[in-house]
N, CA, C and O atoms as a CHARMM CRD file, in Angstrom:
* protein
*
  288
    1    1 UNK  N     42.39700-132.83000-216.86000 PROA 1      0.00000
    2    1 UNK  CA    42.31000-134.03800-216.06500 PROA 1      0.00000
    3    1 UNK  C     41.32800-135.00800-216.70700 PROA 1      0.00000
    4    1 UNK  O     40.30300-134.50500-217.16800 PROA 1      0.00000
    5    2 UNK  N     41.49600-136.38100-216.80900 PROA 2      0.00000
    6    2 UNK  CA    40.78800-137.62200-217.13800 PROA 2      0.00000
    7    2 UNK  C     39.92300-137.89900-216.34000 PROA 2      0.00000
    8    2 UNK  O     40.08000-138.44400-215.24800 PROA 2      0.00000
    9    3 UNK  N     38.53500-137.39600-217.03100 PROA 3      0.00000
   10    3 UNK  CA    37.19600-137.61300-215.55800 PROA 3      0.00000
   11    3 UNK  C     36.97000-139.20600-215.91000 PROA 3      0.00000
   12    3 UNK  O     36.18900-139.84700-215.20500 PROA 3      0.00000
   13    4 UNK  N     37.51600-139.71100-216.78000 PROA 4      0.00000
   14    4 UNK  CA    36.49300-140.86300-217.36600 PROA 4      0.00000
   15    4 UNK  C     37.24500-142.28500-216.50400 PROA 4      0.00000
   16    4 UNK  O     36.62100-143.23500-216.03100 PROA 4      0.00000
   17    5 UNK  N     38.99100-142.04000-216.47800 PROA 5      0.00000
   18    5 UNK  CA    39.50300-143.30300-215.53200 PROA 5      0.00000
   19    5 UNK  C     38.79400-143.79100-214.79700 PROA 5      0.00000
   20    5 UNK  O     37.88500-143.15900-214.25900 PROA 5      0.00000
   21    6 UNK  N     39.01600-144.98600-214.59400 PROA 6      0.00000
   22    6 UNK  CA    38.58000-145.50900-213.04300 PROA 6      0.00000
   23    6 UNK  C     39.76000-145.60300-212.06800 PROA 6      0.00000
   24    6 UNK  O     40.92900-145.88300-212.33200 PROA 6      0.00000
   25    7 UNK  N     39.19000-145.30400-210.85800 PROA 7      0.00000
   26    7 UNK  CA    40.51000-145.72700-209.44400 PROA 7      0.00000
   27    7 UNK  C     40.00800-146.72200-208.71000 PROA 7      0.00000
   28    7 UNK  O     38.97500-147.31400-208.40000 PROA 7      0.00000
   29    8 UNK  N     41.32400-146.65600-208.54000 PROA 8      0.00000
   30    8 UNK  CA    40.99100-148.57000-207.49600 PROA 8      0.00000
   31    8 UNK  C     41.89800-148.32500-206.12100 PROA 8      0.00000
   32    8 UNK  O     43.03800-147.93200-205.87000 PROA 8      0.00000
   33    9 UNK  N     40.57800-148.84400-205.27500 PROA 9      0.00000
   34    9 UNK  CA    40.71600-148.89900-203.87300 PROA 9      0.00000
   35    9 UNK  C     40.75800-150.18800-203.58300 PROA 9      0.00000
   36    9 UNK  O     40.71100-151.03200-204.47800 PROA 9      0.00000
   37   10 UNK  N     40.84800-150.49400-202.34000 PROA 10     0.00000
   38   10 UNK  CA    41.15300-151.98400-201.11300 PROA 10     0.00000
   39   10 UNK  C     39.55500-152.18200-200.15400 PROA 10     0.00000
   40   10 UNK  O     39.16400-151.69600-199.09300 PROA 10     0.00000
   41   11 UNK  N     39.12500-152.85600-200.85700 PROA 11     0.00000
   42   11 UNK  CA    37.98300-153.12700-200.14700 PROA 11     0.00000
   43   11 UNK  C     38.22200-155.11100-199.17200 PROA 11     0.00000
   44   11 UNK  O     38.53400-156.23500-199.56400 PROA 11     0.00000
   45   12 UNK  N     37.93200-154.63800-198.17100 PROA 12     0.00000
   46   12 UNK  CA    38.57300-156.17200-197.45600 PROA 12     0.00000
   47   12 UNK  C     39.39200-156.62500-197.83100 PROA 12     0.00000
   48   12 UNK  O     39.24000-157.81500-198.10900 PROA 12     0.00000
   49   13 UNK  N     40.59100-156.08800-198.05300 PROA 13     0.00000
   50   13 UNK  CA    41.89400-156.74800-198.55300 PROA 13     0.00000
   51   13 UNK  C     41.83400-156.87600-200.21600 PROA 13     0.00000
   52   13 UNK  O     42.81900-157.45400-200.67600 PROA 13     0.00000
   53   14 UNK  N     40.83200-156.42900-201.21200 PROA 14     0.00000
   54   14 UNK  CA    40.87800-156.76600-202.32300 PROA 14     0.00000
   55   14 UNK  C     40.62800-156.05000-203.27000 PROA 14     0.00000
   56   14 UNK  O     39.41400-155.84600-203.29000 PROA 14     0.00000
   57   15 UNK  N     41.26000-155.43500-204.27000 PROA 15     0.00000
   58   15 UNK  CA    41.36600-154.38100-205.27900 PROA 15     0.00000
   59   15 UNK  C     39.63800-154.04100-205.78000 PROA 15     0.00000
   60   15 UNK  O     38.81200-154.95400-205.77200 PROA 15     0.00000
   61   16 UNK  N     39.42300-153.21100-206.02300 PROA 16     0.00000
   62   16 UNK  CA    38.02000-152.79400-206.20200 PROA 16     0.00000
   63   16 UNK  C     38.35700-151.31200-207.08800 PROA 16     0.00000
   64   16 UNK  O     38.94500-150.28600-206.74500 PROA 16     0.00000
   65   17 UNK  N     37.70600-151.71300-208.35800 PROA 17     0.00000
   66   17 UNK  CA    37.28300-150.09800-209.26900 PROA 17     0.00000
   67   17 UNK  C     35.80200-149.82300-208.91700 PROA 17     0.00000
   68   17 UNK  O     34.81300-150.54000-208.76700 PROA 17     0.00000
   69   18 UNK  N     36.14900-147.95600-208.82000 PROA 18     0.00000
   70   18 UNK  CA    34.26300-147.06700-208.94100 PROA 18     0.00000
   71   18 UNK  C     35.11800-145.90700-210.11500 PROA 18     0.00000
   72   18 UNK  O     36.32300-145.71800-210.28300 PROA 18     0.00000
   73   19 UNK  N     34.30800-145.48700-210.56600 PROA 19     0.00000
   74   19 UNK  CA    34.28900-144.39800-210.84900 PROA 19     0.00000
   75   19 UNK  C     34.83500-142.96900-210.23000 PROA 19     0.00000
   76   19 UNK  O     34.36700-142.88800-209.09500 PROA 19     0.00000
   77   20 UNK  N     35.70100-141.72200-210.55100 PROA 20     0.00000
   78   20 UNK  CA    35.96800-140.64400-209.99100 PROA 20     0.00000
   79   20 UNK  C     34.47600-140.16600-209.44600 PROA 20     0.00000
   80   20 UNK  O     33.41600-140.51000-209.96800 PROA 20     0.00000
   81   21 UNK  N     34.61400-139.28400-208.26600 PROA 21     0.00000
   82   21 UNK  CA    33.64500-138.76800-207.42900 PROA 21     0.00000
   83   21 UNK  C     32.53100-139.98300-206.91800 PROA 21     0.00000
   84   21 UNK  O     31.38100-139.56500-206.78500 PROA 21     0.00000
   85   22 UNK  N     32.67100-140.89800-206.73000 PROA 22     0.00000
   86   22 UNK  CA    32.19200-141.92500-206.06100 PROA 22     0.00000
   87   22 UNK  C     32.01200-141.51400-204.80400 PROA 22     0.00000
   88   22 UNK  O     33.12000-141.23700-204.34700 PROA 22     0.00000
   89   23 UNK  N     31.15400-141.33400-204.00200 PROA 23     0.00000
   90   23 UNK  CA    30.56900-141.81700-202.38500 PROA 23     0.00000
   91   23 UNK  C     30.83500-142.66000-202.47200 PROA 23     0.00000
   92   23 UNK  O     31.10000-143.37300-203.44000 PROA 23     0.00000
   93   24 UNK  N     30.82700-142.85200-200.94100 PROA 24     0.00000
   94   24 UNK  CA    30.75200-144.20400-200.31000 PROA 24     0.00000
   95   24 UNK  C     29.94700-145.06400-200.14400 PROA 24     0.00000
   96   24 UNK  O     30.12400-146.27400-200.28300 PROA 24     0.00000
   97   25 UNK  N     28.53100-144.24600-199.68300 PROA 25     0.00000
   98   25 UNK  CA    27.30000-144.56500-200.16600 PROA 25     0.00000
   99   25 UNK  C     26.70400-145.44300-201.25900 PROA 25     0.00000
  100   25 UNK  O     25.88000-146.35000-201.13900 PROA 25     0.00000
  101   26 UNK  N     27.59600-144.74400-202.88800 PROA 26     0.00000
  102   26 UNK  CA    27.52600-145.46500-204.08300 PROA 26     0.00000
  103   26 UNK  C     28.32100-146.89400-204.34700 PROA 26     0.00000
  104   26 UNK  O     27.95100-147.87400-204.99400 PROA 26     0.00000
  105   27 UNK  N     29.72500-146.62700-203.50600 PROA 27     0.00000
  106   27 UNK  CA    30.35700-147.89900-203.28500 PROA 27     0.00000
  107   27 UNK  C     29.35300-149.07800-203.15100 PROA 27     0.00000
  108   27 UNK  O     29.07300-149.94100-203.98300 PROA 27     0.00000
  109   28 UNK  N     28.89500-148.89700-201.91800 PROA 28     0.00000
  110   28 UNK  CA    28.22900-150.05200-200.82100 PROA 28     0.00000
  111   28 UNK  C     27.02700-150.27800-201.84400 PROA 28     0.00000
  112   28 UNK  O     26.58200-151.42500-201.84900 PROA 28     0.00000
  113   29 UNK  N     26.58800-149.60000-202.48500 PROA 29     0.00000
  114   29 UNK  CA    25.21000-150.57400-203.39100 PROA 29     0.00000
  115   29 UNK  C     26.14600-150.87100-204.61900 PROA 29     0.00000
  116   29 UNK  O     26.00700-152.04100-204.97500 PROA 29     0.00000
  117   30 UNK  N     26.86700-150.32000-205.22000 PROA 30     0.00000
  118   30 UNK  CA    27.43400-151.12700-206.16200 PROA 30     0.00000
  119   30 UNK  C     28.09600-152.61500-206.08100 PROA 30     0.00000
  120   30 UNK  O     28.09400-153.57500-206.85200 PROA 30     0.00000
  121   31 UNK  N     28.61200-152.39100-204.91100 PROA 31     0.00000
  122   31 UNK  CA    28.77300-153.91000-204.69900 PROA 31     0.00000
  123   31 UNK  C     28.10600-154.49800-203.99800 PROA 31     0.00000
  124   31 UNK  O     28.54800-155.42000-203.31200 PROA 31     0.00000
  125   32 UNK  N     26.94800-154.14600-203.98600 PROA 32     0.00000
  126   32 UNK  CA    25.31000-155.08400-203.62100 PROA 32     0.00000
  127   32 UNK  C     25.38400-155.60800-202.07800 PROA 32     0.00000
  128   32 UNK  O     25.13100-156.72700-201.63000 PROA 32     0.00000
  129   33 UNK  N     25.92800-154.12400-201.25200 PROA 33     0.00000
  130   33 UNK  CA    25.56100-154.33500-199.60700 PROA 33     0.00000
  131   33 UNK  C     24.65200-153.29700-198.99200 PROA 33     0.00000
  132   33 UNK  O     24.50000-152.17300-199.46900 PROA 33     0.00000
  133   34 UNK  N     24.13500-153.68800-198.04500 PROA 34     0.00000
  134   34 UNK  CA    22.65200-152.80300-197.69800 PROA 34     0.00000
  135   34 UNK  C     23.56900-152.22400-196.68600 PROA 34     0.00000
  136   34 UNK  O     24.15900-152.87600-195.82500 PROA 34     0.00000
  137   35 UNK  N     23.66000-150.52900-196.92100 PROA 35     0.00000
  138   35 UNK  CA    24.53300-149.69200-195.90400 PROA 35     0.00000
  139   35 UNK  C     23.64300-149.96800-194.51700 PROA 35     0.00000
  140   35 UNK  O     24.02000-149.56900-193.41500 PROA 35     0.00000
  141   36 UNK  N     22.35700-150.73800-194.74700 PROA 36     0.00000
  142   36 UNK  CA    21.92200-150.20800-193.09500 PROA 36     0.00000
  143   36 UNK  C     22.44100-151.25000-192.32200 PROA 36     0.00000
  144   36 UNK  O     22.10900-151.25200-191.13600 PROA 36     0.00000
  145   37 UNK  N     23.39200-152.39000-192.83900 PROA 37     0.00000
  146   37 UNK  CA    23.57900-153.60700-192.02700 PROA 37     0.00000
  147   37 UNK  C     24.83100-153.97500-192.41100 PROA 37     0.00000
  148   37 UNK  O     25.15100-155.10100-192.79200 PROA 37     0.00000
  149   38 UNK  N     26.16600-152.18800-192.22200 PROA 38     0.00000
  150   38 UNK  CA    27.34000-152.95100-192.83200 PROA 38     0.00000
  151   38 UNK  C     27.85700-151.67300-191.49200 PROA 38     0.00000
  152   38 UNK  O     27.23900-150.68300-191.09900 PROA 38     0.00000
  153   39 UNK  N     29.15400-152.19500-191.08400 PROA 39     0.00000
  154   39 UNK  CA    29.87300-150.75000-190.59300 PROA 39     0.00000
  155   39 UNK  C     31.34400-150.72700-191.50700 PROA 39     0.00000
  156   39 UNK  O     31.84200-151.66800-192.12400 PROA 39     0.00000
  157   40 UNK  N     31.73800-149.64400-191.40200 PROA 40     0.00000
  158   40 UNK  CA    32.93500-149.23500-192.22000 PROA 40     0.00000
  159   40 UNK  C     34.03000-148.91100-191.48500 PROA 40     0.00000
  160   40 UNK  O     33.87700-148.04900-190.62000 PROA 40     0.00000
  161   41 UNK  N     35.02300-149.36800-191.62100 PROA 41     0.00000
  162   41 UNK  CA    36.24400-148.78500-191.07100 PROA 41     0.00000
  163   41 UNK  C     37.00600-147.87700-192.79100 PROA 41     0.00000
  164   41 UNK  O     37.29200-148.53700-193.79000 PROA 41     0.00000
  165   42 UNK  N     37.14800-146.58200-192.71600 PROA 42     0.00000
  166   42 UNK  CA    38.25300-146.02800-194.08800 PROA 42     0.00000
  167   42 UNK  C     39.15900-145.67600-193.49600 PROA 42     0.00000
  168   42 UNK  O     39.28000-145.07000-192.43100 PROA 42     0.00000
  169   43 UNK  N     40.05500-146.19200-194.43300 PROA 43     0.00000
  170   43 UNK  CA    41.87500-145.82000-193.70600 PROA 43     0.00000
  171   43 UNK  C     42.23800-145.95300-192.56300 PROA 43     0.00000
  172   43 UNK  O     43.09900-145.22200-192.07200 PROA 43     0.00000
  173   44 UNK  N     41.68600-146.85900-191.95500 PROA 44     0.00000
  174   44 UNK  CA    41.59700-147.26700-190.49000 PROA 44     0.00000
  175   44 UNK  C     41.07500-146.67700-189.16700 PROA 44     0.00000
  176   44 UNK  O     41.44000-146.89700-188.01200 PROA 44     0.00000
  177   45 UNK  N     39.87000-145.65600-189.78400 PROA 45     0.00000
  178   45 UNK  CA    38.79500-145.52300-188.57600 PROA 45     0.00000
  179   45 UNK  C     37.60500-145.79500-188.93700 PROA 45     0.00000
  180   45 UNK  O     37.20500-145.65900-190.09400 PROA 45     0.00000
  181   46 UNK  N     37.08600-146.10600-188.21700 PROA 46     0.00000
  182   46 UNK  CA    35.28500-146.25800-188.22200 PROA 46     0.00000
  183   46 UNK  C     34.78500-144.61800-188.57100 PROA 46     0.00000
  184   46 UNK  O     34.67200-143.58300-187.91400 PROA 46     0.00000
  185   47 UNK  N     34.58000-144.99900-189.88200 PROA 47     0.00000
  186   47 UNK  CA    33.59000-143.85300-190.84400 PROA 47     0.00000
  187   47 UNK  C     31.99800-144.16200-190.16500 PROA 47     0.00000
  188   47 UNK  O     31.61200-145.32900-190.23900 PROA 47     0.00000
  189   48 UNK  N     30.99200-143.04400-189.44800 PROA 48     0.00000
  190   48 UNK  CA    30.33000-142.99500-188.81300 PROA 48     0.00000
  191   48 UNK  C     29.10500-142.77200-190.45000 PROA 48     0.00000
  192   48 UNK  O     29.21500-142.28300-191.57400 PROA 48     0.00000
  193   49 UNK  N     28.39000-143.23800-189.91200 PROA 49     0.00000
  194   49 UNK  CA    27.37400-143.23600-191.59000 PROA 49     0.00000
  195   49 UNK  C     26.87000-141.76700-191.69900 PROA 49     0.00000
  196   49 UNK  O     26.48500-141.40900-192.81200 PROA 49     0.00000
  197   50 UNK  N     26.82900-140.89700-190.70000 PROA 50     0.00000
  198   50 UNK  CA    26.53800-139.74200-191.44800 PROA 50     0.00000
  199   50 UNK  C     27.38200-138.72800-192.41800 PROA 50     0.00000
  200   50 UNK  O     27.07200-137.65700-192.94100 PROA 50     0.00000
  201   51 UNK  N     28.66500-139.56900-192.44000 PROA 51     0.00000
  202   51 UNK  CA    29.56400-138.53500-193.24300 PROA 51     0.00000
  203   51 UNK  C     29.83800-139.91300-195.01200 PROA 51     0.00000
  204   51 UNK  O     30.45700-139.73500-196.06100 PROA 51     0.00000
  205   52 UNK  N     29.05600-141.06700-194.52100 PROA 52     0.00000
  206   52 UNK  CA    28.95300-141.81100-195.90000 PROA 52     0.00000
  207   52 UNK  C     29.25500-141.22500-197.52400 PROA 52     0.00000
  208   52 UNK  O     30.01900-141.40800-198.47100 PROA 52     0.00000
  209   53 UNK  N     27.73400-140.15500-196.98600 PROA 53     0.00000
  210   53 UNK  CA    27.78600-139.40000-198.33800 PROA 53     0.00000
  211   53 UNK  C     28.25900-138.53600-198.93700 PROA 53     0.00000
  212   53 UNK  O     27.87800-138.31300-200.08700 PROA 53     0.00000
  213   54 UNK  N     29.21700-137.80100-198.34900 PROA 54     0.00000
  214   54 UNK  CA    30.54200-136.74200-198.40200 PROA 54     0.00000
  215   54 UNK  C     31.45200-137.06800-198.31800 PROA 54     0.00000
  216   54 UNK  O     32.37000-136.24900-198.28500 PROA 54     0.00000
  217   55 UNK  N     31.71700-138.50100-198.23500 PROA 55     0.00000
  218   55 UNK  CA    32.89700-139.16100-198.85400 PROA 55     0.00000
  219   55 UNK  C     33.32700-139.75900-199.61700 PROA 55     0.00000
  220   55 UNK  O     33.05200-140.92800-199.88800 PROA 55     0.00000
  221   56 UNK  N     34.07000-139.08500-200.10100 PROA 56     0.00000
  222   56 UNK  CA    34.50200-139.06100-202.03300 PROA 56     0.00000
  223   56 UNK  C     35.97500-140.15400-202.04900 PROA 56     0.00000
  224   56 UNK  O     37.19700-140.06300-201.93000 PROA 56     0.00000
  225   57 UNK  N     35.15000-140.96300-202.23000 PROA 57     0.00000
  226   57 UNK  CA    36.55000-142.33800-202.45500 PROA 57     0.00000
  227   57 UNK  C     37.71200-141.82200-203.29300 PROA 57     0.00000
  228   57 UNK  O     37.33000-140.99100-204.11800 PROA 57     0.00000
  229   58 UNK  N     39.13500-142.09100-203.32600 PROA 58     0.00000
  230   58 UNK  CA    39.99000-142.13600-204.18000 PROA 58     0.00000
  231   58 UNK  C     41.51900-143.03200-204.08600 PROA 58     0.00000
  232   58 UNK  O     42.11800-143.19800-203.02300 PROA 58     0.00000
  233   59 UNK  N     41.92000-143.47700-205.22100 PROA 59     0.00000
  234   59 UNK  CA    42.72700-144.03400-205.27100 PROA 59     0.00000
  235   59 UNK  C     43.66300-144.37300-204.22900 PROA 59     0.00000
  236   59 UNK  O     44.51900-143.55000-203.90500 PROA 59     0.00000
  237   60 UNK  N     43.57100-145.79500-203.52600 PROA 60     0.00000
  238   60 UNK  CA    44.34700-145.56300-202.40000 PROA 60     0.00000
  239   60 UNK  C     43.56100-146.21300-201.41800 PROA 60     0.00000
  240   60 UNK  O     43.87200-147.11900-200.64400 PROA 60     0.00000
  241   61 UNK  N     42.48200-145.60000-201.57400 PROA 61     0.00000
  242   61 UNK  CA    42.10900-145.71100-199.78100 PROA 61     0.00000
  243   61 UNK  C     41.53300-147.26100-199.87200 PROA 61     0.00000
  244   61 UNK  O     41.25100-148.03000-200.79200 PROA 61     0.00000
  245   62 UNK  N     41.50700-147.31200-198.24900 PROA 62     0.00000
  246   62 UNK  CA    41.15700-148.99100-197.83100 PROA 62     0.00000
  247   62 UNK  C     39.66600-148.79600-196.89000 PROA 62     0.00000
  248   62 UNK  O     39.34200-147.93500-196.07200 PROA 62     0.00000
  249   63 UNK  N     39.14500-149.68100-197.27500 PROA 63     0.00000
  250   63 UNK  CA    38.15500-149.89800-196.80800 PROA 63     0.00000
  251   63 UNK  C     37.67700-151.30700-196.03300 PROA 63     0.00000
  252   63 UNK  O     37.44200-152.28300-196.74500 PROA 63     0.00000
  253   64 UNK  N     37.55100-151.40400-194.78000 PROA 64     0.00000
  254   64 UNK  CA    37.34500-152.55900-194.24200 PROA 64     0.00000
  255   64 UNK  C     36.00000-152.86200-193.76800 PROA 64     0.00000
  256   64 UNK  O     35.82000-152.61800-192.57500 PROA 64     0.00000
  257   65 UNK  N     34.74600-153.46300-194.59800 PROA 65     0.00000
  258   65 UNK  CA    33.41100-153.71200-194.52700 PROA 65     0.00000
  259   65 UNK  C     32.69800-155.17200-193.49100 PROA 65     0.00000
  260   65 UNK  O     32.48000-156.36000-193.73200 PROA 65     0.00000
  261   66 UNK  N     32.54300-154.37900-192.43200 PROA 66     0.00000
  262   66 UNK  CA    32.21800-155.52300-191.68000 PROA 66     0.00000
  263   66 UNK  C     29.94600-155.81700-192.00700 PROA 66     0.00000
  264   66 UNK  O     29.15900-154.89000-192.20400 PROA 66     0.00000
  265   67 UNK  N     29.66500-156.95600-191.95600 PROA 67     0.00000
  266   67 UNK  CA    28.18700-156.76700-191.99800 PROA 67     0.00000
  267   67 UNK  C     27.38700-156.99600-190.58600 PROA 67     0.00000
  268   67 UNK  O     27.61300-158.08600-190.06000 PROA 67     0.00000
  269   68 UNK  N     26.79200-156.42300-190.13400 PROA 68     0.00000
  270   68 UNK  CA    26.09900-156.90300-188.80300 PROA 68     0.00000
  271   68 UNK  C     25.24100-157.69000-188.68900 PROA 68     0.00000
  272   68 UNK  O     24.16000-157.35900-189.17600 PROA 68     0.00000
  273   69 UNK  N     25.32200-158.86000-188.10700 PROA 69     0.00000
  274   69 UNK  CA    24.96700-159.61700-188.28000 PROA 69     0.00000
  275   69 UNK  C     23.66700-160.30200-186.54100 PROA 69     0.00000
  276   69 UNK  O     24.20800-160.78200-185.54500 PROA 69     0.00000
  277   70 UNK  N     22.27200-160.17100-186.62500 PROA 70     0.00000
  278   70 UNK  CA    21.96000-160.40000-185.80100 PROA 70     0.00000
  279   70 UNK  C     21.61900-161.93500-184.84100 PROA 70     0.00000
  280   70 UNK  O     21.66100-163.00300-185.45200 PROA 70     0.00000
  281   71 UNK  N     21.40000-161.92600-183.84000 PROA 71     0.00000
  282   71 UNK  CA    21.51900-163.45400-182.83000 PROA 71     0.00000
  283   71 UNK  C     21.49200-162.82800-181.74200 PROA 71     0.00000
  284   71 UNK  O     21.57600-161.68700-181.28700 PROA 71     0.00000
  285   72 UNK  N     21.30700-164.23200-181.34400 PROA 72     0.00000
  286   72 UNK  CA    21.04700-164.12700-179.53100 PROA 72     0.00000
  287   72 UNK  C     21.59200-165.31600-178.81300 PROA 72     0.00000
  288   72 UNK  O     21.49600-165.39600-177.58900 PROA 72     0.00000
C-alpha cells in the first residue's frame, strides 16, 4: 500500500488534501482553526470533540465546520 498519497475529503463543500492517518484534530490546525471555537458535523453527525483524536480522516468523508462565534 502507498503510505505517501494524499486523500481528499469535503471540507464545507470544498475539496481538501491531509495526509493518510490524519486526525481530525490535525485537520483543524492545518487549516489554521482553533478546535476550541469550531463544532464539527462528519458525514453528517455532530462529531463530539472527545472522539476528535481517534478520528482517522479518509477519502470521502465530509466535513461540515461551523465556528462559534460569541455575542449578546
Amino acid at each position: 500500500m502507498n503510505t505517501t498519497s494524499e486523500i481528499t475529503l469535503q471540507v464545507n463543500g470544498k475539496p481538501v488534501t491531509c495526509s493518510p492517518n490524519t486526525n481530525l484534530t490535525q485537520m483543524l490546525q492545518q487549516i489554521g482553526l482553533n478546535p476550541r471555537l469550531i463544532a464539527v458535523e462528519y458525514n453528517g453527525e455532530i462529531l463530539h470533540r472527545q472522539y476528535w483524536e481517534t478520528t482517522l480522516l479518509k477519502t470521502g468523508d465530509r466535513l461540515e465546520i461551523v465556528t462559534i462565534v460569541g455575542g449578546g
